[in-house]
N, C-alpha and C positions, 0 to 999 in steps of 0.2 A: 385550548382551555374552553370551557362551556360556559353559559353563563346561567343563572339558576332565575327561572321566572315563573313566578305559581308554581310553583311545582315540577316544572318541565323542564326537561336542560335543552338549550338554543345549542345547538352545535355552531359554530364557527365557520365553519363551512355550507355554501349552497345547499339549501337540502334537497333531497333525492325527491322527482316527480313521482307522482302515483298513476299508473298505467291500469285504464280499465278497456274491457276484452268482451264485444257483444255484439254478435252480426245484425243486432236489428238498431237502425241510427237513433231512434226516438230515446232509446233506450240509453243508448249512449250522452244524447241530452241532456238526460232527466239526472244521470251519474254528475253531472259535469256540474250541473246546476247548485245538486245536493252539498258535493264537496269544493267546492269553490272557496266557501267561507274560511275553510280550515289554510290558507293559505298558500297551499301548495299548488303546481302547475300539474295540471288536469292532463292526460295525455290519451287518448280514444286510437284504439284498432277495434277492424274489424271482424278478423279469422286471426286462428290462430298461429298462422304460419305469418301473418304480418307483427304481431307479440313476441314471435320468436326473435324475427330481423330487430326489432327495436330493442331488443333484450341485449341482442348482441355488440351494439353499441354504447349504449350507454345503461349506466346503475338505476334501477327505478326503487323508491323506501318499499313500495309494494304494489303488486298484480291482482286486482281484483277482474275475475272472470265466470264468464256464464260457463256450465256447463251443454246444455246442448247448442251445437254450431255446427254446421253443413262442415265436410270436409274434416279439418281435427275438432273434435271435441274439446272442449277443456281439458280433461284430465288425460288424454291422449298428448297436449299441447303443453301440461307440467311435466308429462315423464318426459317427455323431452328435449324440459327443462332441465330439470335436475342433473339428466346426463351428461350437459353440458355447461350446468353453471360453477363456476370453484365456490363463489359466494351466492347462497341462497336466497333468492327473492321472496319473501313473505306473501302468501296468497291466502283469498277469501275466495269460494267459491258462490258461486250465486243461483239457483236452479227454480222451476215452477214445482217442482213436483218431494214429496216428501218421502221418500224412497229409504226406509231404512239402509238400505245393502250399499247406496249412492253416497251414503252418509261414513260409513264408517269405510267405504273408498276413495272419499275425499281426505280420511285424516291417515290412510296411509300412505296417503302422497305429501303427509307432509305439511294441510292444511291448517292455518292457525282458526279459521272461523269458517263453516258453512252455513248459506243465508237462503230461505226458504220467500220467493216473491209471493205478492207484493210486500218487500223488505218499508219499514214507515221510513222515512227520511232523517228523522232527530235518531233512529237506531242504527241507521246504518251510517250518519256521518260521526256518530258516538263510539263505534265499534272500531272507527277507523280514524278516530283522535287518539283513540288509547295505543291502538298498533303501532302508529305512528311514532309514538312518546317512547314506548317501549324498544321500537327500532332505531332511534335517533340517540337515547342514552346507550344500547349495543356499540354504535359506530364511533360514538365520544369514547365508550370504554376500551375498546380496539384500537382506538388512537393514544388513549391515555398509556396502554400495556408496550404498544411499540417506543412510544415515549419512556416509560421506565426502562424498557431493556436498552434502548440506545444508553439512556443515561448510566444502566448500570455496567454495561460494556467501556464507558469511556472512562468510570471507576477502574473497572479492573486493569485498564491499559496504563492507567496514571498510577497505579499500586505498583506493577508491574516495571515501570517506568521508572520510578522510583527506588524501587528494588535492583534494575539493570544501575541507576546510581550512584546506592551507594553501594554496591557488588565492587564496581566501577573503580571507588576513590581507595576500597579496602584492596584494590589489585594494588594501583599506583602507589599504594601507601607499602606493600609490602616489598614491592618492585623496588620501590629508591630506598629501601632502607638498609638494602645489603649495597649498594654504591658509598651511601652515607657513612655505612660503617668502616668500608675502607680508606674513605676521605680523612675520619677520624682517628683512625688508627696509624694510619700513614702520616700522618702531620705529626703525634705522638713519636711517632721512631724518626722520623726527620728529623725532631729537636733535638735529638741525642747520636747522627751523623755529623760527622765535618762536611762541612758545606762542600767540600771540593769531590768526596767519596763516590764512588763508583754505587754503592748503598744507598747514598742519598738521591742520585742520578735516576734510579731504579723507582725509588719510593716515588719522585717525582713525578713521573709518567705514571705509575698507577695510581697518583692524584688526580692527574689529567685525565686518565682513560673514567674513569670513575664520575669524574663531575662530565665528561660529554656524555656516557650515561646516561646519568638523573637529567640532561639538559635535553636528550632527545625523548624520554620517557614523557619528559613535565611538554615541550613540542607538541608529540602526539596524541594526550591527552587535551592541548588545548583546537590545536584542528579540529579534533573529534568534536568540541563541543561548539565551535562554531558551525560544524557542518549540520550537528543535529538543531541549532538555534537559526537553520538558515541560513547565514550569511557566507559557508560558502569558504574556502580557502583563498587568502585575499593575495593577487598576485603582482609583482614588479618587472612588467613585462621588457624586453631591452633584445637587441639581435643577439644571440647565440647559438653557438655552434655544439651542437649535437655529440659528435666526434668527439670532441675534444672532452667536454664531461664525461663520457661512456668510460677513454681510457683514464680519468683521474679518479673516477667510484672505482673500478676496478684496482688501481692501484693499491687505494685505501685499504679495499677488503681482502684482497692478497696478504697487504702487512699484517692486519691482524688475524689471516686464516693461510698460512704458508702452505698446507696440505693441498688447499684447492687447487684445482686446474682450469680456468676461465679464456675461453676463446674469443675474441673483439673481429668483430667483421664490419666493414665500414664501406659506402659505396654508393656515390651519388651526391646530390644537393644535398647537405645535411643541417643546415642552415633553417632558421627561424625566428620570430617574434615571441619568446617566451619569459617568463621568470628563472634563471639560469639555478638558484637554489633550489625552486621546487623541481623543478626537472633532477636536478642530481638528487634530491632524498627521495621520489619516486622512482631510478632507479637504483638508488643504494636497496633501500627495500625490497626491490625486486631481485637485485642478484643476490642480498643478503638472506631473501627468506630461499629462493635456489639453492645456494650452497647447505645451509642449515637444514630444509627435510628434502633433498635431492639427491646428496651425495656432491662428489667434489669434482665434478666434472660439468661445468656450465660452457653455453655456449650465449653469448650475447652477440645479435645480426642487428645491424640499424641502415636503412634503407629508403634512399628517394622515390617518390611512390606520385606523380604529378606534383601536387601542390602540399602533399601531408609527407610527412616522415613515419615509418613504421617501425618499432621497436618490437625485437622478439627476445623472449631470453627461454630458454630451453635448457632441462634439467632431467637426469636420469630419475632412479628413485621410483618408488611403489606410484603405483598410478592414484591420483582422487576418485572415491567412492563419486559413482554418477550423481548419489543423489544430494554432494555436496555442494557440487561445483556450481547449483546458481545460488548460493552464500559464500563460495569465499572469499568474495573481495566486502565482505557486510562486517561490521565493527565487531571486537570483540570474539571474529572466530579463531581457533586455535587449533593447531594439526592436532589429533591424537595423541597424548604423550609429553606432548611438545613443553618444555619449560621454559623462563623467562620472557619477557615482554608483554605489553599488555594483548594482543593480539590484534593490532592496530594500522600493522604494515599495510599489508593490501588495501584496510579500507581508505587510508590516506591517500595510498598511490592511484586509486578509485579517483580520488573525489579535486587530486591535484590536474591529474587527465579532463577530469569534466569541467574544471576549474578553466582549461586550456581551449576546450569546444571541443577534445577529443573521444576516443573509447576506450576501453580496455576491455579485454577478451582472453579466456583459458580454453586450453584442451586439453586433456590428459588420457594418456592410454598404459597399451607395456612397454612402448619405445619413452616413454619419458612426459614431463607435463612441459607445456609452450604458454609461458605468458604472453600476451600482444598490446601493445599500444599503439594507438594512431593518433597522430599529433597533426592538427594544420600548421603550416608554416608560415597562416595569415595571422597578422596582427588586429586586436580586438576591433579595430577600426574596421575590418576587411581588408585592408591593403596587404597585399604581401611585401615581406618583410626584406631589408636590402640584404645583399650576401654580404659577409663579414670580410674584412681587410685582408688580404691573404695569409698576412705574420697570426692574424687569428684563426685561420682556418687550421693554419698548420701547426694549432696547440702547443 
């Protein structure tokens, strides 16, 4: 912000020194003496090549310089300015001599004033009150302009934001309405079974299957929004064995996908300090989004690795586009084609892994795509975690 006084806007910031350029010292004095009043720090070289070095460090409001000087001249000493400067230094040239041809080659360099000695004192500290005012509301106004574009960029990201939202609520809204409807339609035909009927048996389980549905949709939309609120997926860490979940997802998703064919390899410490639920919906998701765009052939390997456990799950199927693979574990993404859920898997199984202090990593090619996880086996404290009871090991 600037503040407005007489006329003049104060910038906020130090103002920039004014740098004067005149190999004879007297001369240099008499510059110093003149502009002093105006309150700015007076800064004196003598050649032009010592203007350049000063230049090169720090911003000066403006370069007033003599023209003739042993060695570069002045206007030898702004081309070689210009070439190198990104932001332009304002110059006044200063000369003895009234040289038409000197004159209109100081303004194609670029010159805001050329000053013919002996310049009076009240005109040239005059000349360079005004430069001054006029270069200081520039630099307010370059700062005001980056200030609106930030501001308008954080606009668009909170529209934007906004719009990811309620895209968002109009997924999960249509996601659970087809569970919803079988919940309700099934309860409806329920009343009109005998409770003992192999009918009502049926309707039941598709009550069931239907509300754990809606229970993992309404789950993964509330993860997601703690994750994007920062706080992170909140864990109940406790020893558990590895092994032993990998074969009970797998069971699960066999019952409900009998076609598949899912290979378990197991081998080493597999033991850890985790939350034993997220561990298993990190990897239901994972063999679940496998079987679903991979084909029916997975291979899940879980592996003692020093002190981490490494999960891999590897799935045949069309390889990911290269330029997907560093979003697909990001909210929201969804294979090609692909129908139902919200698109939510990967980034949970993301953000349950980082939840843990671990990673998660893809590769994909023609041979198949390889999800990975690495899991430490230390508990948040750093300790590592004791090995489980043997009746636990042995699931």
């Amino acid at each position: 912000m600037a503040v407005e006084h007489r006329g003049e806007v104060q910038p906020t910031t130090p103002p920039h020194a004014i740098l004067v350029v005149d190999d004879v010292r007297s001369n240099l004095v008499a510059y110093r003496a003149v502009l002093e009043p105006l309150g700015r720090e007076v800064v004196a070289a003598t050649s032009g090549r010592e203007a350049i070095q000063l230049l090169e460090h720090r911003p000066f409001s403006l370069l007033l310089i003599d023209v003739h000087m042993p060695g570069l001249d002045g206007f030898a000493t702004v081309e070689l300015l210009r070439n190198q400067q990104r932001t332009l230094t304002p110059v006044i040239f200063i000369t003895g001599e009234t040289d038409d041809l000197a004159v209109r080659r100081a303004y194609e360099f670029g010159a805001v004033d050329y000053l013919v000695k002996p310049v009076p004192p009240e005109i040239l500290r005059g000349k360079v009150r005004n430069l001054l005012v006029l270069y200081d509301q520039g630099i307010e106004l370059e700062k005001r302009a980056a200030l609106l574009t930030a501001q308008h960029q954080q606009i668009l990201a909170a529209d934007a934001a906004m719009r990811r939202t309620d895209t968002n609520i109009g997924i999960l809204a249509h996601d659970l309405r087809n569970p919803l409807a079988a919940i309700t339609t099934s309860a409806d035909l329920l009343a009109r079974f005998p409770a003992n009927s192999e009918r009502a048996r049926r309707t039941v389980e598709r009550i069931h299957r239907s509300a754990q549905r809606m229970t993992t949709l309404i789950r993964d939309i509330l993860d997601y929004t703690r994750g994007q609120l920062g706080g992170g997926i909140p864990l109940k860490r406790q020893p558990t064995d590895l092994a032993a979940i990998s074969r009970s997802v797998v069971d699960e998703i066999l019952a409900g996908n009998p076609v598949a064919r899912i290979q378990v390899e197991t081998a080493g410490k597999l033991t850890g300090h985790w939350d034993p639920a997220r561990i298993e919906q990190a990897l239901s998701n994972l063999i679940a989004n496998a079987v679903q765009h991979g084909g029916p052939d997975v291979r899940l390997v879980a592996l003692e690795d020093a002190n981490d456990v490494v999960v891999t799950v590897h799935n045949g199927g069309q390889a990911i586009p290269r330029e997907q693979l560093a979003t697909v574990f990001d909210a929201f993404k969804k294979a090609d084609g692909a129908e139902g859920g919200l698109g939510l898997g990967l980034f949970i199984v993301r953000e349950i892994v980082h939840a843990h202090e671990g990673s998660v990593a893809v590769t994909s090619s023609a041979d198949g795509t390889i999800f990975s996880l690495r899991l430490p086996r230390f508990s948040g404290d750093g300790t590592i975690a004791s090995p489980l009871p043997a009746a636990a090991q042995d699931g």
